[in-house]
Every structure is written in C-alpha cells, then in structure tokens.
VEXDREN-2710 file (C-alpha; in Angstrom, 1 decimal):
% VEXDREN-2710
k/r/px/py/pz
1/UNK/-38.4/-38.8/-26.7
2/UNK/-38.8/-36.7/-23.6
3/UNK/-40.3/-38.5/-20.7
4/UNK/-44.1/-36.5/-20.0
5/UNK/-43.7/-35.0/-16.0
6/UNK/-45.5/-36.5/-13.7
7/UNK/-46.5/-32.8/-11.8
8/UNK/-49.7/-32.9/-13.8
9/UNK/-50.7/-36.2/-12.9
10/UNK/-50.3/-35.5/-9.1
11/UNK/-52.2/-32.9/-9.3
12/UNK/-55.2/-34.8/-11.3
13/UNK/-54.7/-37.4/-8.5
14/UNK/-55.0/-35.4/-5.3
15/UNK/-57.8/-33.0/-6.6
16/UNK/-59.9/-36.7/-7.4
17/UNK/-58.6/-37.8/-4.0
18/UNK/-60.0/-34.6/-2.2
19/UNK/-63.5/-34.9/-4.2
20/UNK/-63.7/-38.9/-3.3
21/UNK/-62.9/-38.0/0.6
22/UNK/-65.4/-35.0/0.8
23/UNK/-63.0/-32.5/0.8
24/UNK/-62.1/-29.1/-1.0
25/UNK/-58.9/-29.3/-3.0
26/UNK/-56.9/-26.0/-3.3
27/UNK/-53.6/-25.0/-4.9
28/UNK/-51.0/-22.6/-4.2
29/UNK/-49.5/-20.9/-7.4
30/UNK/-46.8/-18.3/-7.6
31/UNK/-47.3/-15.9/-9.8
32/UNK/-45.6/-15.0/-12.8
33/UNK/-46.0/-13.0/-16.2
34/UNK/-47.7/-16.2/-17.7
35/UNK/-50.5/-16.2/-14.4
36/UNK/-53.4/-15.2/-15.5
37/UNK/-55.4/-14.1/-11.9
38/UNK/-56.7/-11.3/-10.3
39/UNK/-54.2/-9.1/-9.3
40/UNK/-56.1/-8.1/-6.1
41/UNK/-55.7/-11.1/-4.9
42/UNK/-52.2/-12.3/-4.8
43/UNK/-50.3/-11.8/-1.6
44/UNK/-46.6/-12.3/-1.2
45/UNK/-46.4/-13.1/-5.0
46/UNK/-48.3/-16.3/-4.5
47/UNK/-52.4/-17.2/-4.8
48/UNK/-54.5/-20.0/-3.5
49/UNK/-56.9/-20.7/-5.5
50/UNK/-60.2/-22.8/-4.6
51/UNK/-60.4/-25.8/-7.5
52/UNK/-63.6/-27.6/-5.9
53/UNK/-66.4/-28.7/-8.2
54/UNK/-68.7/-25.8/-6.3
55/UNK/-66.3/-22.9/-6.9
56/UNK/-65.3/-23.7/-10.6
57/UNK/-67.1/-24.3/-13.9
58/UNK/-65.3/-25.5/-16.8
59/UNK/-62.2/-27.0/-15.2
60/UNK/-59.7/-28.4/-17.2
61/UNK/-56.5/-30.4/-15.0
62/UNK/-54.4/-30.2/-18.1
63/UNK/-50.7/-31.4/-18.6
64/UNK/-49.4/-27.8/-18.9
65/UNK/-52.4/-25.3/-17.6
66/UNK/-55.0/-25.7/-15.3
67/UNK/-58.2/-23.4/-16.8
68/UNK/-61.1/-22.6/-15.1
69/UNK/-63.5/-19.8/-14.3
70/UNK/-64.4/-18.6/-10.4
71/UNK/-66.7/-15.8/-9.0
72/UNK/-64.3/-13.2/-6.8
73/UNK/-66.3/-10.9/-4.8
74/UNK/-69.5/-11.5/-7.3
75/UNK/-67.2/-11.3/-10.9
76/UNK/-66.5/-13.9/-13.2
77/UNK/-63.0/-14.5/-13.9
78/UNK/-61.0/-16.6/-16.4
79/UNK/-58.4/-18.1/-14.6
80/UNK/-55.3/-19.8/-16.1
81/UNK/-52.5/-21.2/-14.3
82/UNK/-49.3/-22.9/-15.7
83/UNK/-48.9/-26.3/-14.0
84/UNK/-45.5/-25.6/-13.8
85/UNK/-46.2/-22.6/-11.5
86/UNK/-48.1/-24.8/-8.8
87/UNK/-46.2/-25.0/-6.0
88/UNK/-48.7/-27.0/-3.7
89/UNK/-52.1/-28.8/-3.9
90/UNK/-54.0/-29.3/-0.8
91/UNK/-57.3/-30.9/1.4
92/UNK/-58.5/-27.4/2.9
93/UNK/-60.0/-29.6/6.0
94/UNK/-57.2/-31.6/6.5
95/UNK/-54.2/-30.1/5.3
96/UNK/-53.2/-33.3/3.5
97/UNK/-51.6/-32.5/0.2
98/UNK/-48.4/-32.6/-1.4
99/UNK/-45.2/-29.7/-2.7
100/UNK/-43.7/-28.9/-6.1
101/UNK/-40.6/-27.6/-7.1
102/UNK/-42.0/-24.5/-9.3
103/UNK/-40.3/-23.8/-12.6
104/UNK/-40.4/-21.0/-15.0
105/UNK/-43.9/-21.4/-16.9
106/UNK/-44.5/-21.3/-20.6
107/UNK/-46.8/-18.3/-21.6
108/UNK/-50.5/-18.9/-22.0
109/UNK/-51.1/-19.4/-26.1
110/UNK/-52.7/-16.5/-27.4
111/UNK/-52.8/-14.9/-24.4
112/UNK/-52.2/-10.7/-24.9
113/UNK/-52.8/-9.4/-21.8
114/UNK/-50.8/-7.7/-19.5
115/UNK/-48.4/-9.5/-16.8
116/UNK/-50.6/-10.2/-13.6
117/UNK/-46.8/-9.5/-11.7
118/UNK/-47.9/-6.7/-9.8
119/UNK/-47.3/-5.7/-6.4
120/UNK/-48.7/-8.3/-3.7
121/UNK/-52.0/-7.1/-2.3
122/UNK/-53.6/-8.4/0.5
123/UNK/-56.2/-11.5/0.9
124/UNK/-60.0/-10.8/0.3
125/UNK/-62.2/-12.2/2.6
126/UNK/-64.1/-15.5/0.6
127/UNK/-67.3/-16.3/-0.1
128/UNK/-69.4/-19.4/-0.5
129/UNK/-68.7/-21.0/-3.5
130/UNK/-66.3/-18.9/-4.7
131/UNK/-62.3/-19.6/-5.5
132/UNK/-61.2/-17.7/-2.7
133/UNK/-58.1/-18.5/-0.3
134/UNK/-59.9/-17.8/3.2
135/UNK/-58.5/-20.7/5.1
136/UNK/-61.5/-22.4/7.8
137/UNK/-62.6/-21.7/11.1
138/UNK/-60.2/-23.9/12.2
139/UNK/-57.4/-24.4/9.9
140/UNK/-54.7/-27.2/9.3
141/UNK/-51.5/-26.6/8.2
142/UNK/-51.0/-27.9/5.2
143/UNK/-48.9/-31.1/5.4
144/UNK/-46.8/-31.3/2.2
145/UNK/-43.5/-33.3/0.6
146/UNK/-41.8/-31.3/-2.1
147/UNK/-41.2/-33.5/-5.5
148/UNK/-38.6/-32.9/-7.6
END
C-alpha cells in the first residue's frame, strides 16, 4: 500500500492556521498543462493565487487538486490547481508559510481544455476580494522551508 503524501495536508494546515490568526493564505503554483488559470495572469510560469474565504467560493483543499472559483478583474473563473504543482503556501501579512518540492501533476479528470502553458504575462493589479497576487502596502517576504 502506498503511503498517502503529506503535501495536502500541509497545505489544509497552514490555510486553517492563516484563517485562525486573521490572516490571508495564498499559494504559489507553477504552471503546467494540467493548470487550469487564467493565462493573463501568470508571470514567470508561476501564479499566486488568493485562497482566503473572501476571495473564493466553493473551495475544496483536496488530496490531489485544489478547486475553487475567484473573480479576476470582475470575471468568474473556475480555478483548478494540482496539489502537486504548489510550490508554496503563505500568510500574505506575515510572510510565514512553508515550500514544496513541485512534481509533474496528474491532468484534471475530464478536463478538455487547452494547456494554460502560454507565454508569462505580466501581474494585474488586484482588487478587493478577488484571487489576485498584488502583494500589500508593505510586504513580507515570504519565509519558507522546502519539504521533500
């Protein structure tokens, strides 16, 4: 029997541990052919994403993809992510979070779209509530330690 990784629970951990402590949990993904984001906003082949109860609806933390829709510049969006392809999860105020190795990701079941893989385009500015990357004011690096 294969041992069930323990990337997916981490993950489930820190975003509760953000919510608890007041702050907004966000994770770093690198995008592959089984990413399912908007390509406009992928920069250097990698998105943030904003997973905080006021920028998602109908999250799902699962043990191989993270689901959820977000609002980018006023659009809804179905957003899938392969856990395997999260290479960070992080406290936007603070920084505090914790690295991943990222692996190559299983394809989304039933997914028929077209690869998200394009070429990198730059950041969009965010907006309240919605599952942008725009860092704070005053931003913290994050502060991470890569599990293997």
């Amino acid at each position: 029997m294969q041992e069930t990784p323990t990337k997916p629970y981490l993950i489930r951990a820190l975003h509760e541990w953000c919510t608890d402590n007041g702050y907004t949990p966000h994770i770093v993904v690198t995008v592959d052919a089984n990413t399912v984001v908007p390509p406009a906003h992928i920069h250097d082949g990698q998105i943030t994403l904003n997973i905080g109860a006021l920028a998602t609806n109908r999250l799902i933390l699962g043990n191989e993809y993270i689901e959820f829709q977000t609002r980018f510049g006023g659009v809804t969006e179905q957003i899938f992510v392969p856990v395997a392809a999260v290479s960070a999860i992080y406290a936007r105020e603070t920084g505090a979070g914790m690295g991943f190795d990222v692996i190559e990701s299983a394809p989304y079941p039933g997914n028929q779209a077209e690869t998200n893989s394009s070429a990198p385009a730059p950041r969009a500015a965010g907006g309240k509530g919605a599952g942008k990357d725009t860092p704070p004011d005053d931003p913290k690096p994050p502060r991470l330690t890569v599990i293997k």
